[in-house]
CHARMM internal coordinates of N, CA and C (Angstrom, degrees):
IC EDIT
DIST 1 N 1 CA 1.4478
DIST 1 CA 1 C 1.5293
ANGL 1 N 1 CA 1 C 108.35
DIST 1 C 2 N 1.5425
ANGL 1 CA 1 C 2 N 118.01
DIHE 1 N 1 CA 1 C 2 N 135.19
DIST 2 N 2 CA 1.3572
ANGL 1 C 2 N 2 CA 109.75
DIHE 1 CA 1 C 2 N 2 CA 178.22
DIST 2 CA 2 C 1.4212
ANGL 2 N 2 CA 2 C 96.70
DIHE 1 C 2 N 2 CA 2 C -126.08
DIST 2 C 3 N 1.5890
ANGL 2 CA 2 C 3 N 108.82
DIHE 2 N 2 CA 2 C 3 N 143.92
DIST 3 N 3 CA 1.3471
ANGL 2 C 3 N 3 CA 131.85
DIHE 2 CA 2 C 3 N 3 CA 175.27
DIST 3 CA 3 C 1.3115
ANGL 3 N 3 CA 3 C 89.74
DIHE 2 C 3 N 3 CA 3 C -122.14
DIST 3 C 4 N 1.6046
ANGL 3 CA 3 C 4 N 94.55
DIHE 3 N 3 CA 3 C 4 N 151.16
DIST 4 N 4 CA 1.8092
ANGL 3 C 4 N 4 CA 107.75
DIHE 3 CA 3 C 4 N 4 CA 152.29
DIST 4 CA 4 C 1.4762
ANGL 4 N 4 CA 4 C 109.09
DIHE 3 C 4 N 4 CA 4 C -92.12
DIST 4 C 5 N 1.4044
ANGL 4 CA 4 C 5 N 102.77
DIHE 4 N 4 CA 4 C 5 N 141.05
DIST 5 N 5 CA 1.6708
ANGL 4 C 5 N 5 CA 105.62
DIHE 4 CA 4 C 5 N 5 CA 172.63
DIST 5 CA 5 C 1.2707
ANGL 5 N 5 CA 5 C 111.09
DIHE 4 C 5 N 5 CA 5 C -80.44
DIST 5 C 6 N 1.6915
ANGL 5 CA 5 C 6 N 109.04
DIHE 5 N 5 CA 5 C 6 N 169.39
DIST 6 N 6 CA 1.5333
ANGL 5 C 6 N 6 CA 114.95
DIHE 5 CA 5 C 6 N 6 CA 167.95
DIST 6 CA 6 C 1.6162
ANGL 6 N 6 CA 6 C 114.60
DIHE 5 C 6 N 6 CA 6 C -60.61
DIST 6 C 7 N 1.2944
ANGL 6 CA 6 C 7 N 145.15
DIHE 6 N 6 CA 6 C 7 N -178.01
DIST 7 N 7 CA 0.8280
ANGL 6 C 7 N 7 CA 142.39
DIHE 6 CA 6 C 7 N 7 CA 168.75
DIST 7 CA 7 C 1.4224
ANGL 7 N 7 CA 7 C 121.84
DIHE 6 C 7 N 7 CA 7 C -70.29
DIST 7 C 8 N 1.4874
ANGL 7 CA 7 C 8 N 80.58
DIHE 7 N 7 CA 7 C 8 N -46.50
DIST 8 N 8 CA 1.8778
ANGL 7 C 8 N 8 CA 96.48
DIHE 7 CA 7 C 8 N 8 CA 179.92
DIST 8 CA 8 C 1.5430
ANGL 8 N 8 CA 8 C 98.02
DIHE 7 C 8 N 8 CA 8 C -71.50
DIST 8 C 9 N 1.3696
ANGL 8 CA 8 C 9 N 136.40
DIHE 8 N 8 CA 8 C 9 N -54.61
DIST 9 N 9 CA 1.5383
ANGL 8 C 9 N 9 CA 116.17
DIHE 8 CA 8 C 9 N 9 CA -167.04
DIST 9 CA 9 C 1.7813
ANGL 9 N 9 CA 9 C 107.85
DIHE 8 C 9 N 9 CA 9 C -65.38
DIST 9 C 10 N 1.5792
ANGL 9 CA 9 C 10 N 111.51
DIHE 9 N 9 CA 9 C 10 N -18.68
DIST 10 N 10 CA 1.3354
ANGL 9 C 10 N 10 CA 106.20
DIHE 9 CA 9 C 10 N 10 CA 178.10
DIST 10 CA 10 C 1.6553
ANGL 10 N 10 CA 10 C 112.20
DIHE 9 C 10 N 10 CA 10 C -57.18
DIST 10 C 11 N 1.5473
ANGL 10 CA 10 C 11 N 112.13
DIHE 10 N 10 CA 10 C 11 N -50.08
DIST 11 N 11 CA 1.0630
ANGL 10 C 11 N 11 CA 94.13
DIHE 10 CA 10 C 11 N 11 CA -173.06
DIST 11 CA 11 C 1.7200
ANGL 11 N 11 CA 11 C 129.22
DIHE 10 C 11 N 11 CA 11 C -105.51
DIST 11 C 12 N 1.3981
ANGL 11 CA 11 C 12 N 97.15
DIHE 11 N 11 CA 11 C 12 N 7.87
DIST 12 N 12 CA 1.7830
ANGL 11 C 12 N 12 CA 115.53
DIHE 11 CA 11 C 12 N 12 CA 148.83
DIST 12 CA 12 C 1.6152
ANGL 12 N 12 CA 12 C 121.30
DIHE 11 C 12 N 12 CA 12 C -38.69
DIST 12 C 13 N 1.8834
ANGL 12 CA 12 C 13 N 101.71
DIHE 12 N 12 CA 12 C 13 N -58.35
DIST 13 N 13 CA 1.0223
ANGL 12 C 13 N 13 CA 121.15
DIHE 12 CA 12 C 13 N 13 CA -177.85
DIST 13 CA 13 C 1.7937
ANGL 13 N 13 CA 13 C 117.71
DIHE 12 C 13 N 13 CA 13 C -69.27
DIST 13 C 14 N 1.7673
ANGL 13 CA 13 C 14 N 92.26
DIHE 13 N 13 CA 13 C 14 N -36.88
DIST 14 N 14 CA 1.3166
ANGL 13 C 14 N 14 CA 91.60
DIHE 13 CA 13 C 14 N 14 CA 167.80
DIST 14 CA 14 C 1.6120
ANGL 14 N 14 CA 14 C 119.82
DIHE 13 C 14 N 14 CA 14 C -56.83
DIST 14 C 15 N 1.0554
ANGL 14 CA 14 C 15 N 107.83
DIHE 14 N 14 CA 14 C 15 N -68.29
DIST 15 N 15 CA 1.3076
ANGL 14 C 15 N 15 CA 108.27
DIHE 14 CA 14 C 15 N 15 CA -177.08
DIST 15 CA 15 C 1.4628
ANGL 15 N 15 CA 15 C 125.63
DIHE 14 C 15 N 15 CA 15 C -47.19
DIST 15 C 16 N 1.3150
ANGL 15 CA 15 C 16 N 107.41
DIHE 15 N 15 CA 15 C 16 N -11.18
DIST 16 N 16 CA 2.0095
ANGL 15 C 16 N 16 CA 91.67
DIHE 15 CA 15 C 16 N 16 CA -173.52
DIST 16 CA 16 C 1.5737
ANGL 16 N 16 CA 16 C 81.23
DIHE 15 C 16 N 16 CA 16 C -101.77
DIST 16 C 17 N 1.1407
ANGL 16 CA 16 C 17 N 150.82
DIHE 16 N 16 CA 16 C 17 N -40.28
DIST 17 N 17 CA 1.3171
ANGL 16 C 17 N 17 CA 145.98
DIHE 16 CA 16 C 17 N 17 CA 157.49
DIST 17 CA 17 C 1.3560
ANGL 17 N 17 CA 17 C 108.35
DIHE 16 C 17 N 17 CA 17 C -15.59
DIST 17 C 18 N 1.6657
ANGL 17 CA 17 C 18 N 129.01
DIHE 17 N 17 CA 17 C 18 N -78.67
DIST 18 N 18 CA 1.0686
ANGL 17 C 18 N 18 CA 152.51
DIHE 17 CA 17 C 18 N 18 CA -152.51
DIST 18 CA 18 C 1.9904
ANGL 18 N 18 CA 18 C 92.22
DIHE 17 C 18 N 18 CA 18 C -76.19
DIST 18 C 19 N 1.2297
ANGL 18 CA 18 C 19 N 132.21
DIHE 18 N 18 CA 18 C 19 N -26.13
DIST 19 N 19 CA 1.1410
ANGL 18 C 19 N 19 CA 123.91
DIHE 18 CA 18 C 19 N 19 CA -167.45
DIST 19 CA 19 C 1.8224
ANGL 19 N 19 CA 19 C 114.01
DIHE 18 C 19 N 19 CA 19 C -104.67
DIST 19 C 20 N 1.5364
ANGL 19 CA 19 C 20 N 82.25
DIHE 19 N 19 CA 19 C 20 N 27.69
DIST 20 N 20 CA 2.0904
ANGL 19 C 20 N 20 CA 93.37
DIHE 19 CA 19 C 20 N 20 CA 164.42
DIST 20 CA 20 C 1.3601
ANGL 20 N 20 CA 20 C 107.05
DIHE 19 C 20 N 20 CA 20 C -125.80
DIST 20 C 21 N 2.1376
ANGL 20 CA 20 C 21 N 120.04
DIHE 20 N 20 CA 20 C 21 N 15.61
DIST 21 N 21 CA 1.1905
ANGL 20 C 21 N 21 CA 118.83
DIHE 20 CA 20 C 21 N 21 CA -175.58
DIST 21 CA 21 C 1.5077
ANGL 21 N 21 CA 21 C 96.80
DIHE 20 C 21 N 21 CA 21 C -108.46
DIST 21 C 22 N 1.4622
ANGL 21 CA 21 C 22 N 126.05
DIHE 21 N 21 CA 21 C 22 N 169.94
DIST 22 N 22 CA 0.9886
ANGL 21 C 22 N 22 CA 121.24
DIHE 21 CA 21 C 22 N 22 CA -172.58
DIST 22 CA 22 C 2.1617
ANGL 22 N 22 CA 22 C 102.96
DIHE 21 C 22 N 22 CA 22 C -91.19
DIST 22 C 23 N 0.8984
ANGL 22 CA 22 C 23 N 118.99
DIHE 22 N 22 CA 22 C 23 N 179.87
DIST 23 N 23 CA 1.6311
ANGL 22 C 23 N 23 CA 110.47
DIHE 22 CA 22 C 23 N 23 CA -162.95
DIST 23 CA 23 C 1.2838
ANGL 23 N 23 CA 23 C 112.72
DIHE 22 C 23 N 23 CA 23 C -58.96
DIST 23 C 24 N 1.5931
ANGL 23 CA 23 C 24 N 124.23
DIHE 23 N 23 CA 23 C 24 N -57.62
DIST 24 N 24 CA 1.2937
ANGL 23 C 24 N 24 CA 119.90
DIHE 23 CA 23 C 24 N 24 CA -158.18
DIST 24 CA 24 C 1.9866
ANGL 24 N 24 CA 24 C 89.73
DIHE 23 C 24 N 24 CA 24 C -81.76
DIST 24 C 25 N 0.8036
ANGL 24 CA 24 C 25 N 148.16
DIHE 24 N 24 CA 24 C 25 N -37.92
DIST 25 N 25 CA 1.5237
ANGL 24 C 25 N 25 CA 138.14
DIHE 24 CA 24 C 25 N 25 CA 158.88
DIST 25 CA 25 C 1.3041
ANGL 25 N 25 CA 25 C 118.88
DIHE 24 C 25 N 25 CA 25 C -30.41
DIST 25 C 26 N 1.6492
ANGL 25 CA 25 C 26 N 104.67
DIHE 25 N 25 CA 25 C 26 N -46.67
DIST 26 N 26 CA 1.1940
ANGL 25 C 26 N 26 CA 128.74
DIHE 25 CA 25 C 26 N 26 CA -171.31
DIST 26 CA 26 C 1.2837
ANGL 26 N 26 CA 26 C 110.72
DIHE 25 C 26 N 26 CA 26 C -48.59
DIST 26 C 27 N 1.6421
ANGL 26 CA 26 C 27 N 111.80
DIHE 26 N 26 CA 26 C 27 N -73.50
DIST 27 N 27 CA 1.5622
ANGL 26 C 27 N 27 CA 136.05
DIHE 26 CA 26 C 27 N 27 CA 159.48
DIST 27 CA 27 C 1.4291
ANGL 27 N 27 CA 27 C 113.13
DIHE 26 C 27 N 27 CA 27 C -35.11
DIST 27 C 28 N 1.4214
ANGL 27 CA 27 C 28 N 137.37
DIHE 27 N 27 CA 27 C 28 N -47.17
DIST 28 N 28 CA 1.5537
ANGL 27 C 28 N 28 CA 132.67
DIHE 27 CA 27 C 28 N 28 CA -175.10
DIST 28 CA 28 C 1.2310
ANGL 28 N 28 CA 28 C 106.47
DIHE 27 C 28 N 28 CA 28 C -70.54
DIST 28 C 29 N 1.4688
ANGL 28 CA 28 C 29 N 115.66
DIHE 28 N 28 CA 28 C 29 N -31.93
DIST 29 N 29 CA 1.5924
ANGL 28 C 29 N 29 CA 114.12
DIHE 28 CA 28 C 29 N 29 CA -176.65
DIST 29 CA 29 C 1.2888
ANGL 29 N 29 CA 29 C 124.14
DIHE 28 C 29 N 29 CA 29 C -70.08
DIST 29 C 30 N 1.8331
ANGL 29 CA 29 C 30 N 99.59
DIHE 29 N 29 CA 29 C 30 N -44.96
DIST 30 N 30 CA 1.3608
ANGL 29 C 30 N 30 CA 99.04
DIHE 29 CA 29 C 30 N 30 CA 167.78
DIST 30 CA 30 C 1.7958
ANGL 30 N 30 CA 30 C 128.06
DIHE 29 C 30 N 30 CA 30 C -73.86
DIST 30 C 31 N 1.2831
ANGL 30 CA 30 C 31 N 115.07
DIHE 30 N 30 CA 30 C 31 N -28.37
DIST 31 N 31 CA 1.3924
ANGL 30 C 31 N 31 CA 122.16
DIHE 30 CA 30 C 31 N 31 CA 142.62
DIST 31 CA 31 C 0.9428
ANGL 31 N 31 CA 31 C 132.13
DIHE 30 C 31 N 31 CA 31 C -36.05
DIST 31 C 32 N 1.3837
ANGL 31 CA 31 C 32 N 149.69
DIHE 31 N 31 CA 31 C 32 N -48.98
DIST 32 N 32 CA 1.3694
ANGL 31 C 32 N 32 CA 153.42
DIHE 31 CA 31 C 32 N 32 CA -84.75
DIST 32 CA 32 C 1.7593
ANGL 32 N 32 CA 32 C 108.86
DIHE 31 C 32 N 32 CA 32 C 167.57
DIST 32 C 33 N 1.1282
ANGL 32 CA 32 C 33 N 91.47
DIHE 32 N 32 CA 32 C 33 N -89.22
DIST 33 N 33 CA 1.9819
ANGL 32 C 33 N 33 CA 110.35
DIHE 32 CA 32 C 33 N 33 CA -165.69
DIST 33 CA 33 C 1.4734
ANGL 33 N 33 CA 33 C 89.48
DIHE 32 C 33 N 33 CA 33 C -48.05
DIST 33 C 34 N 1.2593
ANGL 33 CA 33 C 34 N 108.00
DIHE 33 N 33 CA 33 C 34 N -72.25
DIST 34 N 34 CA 1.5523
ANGL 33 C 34 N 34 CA 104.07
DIHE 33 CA 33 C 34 N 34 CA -136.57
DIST 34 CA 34 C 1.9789
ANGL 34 N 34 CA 34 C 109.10
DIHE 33 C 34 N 34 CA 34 C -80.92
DIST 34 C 35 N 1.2879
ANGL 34 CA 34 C 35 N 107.14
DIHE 34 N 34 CA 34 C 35 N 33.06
DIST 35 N 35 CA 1.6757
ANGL 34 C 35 N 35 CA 120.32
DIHE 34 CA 34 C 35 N 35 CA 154.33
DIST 35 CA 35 C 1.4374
ANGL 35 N 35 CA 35 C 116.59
DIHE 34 C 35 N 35 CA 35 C -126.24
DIST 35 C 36 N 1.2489
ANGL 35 CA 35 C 36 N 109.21
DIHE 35 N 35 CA 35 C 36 N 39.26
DIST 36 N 36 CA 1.4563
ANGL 35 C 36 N 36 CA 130.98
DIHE 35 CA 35 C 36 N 36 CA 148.22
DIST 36 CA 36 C 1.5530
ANGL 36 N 36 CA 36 C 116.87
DIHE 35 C 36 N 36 CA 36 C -60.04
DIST 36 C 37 N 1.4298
ANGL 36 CA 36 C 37 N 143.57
DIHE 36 N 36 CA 36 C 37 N 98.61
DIST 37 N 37 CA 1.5287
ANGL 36 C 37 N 37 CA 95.06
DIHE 36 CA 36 C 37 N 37 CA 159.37
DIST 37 CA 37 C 1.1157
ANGL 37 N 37 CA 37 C 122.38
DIHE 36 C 37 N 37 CA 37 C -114.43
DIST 37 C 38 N 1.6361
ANGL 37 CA 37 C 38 N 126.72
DIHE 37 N 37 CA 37 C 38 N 6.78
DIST 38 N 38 CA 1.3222
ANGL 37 C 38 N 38 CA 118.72
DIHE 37 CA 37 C 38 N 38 CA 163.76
DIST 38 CA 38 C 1.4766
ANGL 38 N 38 CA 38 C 106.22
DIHE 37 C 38 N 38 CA 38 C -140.86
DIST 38 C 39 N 1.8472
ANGL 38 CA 38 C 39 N 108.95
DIHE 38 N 38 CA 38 C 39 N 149.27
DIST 39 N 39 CA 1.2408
ANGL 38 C 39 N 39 CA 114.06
DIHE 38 CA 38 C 39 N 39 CA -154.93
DIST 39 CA 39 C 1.1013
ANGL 39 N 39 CA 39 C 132.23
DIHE 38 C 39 N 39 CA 39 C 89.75
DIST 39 C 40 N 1.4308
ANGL 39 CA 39 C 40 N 135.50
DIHE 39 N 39 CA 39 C 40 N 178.94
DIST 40 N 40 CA 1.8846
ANGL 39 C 40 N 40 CA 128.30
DIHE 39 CA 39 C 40 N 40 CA 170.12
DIST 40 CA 40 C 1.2731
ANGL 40 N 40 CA 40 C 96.22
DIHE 39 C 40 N 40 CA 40 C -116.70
DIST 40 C 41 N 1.2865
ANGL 40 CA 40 C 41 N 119.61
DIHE 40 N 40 CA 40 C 41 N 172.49
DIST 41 N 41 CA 1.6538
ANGL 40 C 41 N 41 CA 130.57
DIHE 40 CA 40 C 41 N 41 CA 164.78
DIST 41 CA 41 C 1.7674
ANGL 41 N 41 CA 41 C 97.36
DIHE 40 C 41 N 41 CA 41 C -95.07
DIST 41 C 42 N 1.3456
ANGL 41 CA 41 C 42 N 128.99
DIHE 41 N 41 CA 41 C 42 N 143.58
DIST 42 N 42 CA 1.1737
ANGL 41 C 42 N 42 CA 133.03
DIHE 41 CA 41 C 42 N 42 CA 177.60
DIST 42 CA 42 C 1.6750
ANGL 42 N 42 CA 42 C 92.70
DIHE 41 C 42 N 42 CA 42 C -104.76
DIST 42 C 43 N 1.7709
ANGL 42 CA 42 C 43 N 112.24
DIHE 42 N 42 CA 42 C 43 N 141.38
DIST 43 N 43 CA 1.1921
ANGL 42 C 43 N 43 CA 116.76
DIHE 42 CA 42 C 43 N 43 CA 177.31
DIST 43 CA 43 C 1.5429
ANGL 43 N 43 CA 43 C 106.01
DIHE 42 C 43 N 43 CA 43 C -150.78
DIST 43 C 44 N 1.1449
ANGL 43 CA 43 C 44 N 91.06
DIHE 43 N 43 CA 43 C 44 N 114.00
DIST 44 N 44 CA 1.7459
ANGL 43 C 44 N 44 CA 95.73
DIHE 43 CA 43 C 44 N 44 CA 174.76
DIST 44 CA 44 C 1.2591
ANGL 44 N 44 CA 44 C 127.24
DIHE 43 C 44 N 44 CA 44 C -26.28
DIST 44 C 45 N 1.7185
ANGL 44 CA 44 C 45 N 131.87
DIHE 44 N 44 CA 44 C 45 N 158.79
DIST 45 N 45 CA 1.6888
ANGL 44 C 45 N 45 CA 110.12
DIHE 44 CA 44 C 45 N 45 CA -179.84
DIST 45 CA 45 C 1.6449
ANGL 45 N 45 CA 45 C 95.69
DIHE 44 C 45 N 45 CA 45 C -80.14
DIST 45 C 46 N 1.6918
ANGL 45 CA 45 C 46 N 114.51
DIHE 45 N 45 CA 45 C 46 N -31.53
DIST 46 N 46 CA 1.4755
ANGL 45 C 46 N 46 CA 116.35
DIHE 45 CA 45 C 46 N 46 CA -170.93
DIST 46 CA 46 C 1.8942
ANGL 46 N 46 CA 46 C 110.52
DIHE 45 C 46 N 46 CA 46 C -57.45
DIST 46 C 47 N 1.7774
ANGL 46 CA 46 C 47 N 110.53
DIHE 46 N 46 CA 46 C 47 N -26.25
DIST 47 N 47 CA 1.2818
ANGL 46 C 47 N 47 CA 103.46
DIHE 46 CA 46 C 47 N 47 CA 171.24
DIST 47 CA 47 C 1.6254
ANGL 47 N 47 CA 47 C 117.65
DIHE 46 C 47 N 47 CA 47 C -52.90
DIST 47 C 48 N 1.5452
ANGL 47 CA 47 C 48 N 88.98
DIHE 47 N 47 CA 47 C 48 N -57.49
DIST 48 N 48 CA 1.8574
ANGL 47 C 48 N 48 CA 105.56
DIHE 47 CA 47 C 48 N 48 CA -157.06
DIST 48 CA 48 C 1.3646
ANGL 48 N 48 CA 48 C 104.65
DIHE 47 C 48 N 48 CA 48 C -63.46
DIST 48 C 49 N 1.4700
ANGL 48 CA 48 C 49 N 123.99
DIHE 48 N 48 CA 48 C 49 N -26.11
DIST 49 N 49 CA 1.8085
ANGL 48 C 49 N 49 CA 109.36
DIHE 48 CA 48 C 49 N 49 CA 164.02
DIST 49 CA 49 C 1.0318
ANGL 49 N 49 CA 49 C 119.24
DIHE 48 C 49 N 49 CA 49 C -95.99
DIST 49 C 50 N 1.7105
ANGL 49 CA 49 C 50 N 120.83
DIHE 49 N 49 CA 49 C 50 N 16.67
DIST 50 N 50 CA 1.5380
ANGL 49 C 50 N 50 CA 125.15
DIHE 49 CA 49 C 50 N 50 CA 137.49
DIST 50 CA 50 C 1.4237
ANGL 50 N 50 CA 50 C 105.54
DIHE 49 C 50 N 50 CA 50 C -59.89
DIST 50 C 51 N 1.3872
ANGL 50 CA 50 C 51 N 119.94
DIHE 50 N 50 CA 50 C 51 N -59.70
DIST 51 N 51 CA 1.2915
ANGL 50 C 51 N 51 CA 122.88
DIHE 50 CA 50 C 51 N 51 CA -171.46
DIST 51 CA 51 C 1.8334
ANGL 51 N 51 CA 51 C 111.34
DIHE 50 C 51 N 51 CA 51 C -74.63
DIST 51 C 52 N 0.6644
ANGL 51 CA 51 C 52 N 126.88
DIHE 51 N 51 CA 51 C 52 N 51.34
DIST 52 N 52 CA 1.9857
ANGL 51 C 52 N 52 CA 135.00
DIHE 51 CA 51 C 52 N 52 CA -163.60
DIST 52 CA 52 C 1.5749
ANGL 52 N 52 CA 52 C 117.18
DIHE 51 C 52 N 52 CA 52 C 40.16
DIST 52 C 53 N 1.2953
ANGL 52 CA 52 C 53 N 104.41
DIHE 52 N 52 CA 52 C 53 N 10.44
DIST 53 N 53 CA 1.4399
ANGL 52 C 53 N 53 CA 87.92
DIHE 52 CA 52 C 53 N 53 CA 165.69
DIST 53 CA 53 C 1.4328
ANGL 53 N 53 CA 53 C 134.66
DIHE 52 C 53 N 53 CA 53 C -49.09
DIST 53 C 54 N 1.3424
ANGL 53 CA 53 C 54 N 133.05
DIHE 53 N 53 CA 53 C 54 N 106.70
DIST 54 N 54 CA 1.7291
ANGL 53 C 54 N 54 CA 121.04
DIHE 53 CA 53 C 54 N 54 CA 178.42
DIST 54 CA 54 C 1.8490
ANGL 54 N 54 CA 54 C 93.18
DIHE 53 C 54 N 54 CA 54 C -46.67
DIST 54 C 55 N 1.5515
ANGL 54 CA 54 C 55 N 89.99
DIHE 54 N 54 CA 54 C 55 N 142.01
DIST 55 N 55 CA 1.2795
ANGL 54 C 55 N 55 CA 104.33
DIHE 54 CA 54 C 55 N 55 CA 175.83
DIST 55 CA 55 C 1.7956
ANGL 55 N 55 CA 55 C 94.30
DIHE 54 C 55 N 55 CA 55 C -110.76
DIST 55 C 56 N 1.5385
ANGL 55 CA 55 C 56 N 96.44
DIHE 55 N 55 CA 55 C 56 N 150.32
DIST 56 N 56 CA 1.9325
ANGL 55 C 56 N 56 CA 108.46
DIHE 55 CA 55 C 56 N 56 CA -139.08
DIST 56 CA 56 C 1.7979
ANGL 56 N 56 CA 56 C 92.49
DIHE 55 C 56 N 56 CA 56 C -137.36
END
COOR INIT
IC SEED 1 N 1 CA 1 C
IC BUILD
């Protein structure tokens, strides 16, 4: 079932989402990622430890 959220729970939800990424991830997601609504974004591993991902 798909609902649209409120604005405000959209970006409530965004944010506790976005606040287990490290900052500059952090920032693209909330920029970027999280106005996706169908599908994933594919991102290299060499992006995401541009963006602070520990590389593993």
């Amino acid at each position: 079932m798909n609902r649209q959220l409120s604005t405000e729970d959209f970006d409530e939800l965004s944010g506790i989402i976005a606040s287990h990424y490290p900052q500059p991830l952090r920032a693209w997601y909330l920029e970027t990622g999280r106005y996706k609504a169908n599908g994933v974004y594919r991102i290299k591993g060499s992006e995401l430890i541009r963006l602070g991902v520990a590389a593993c």
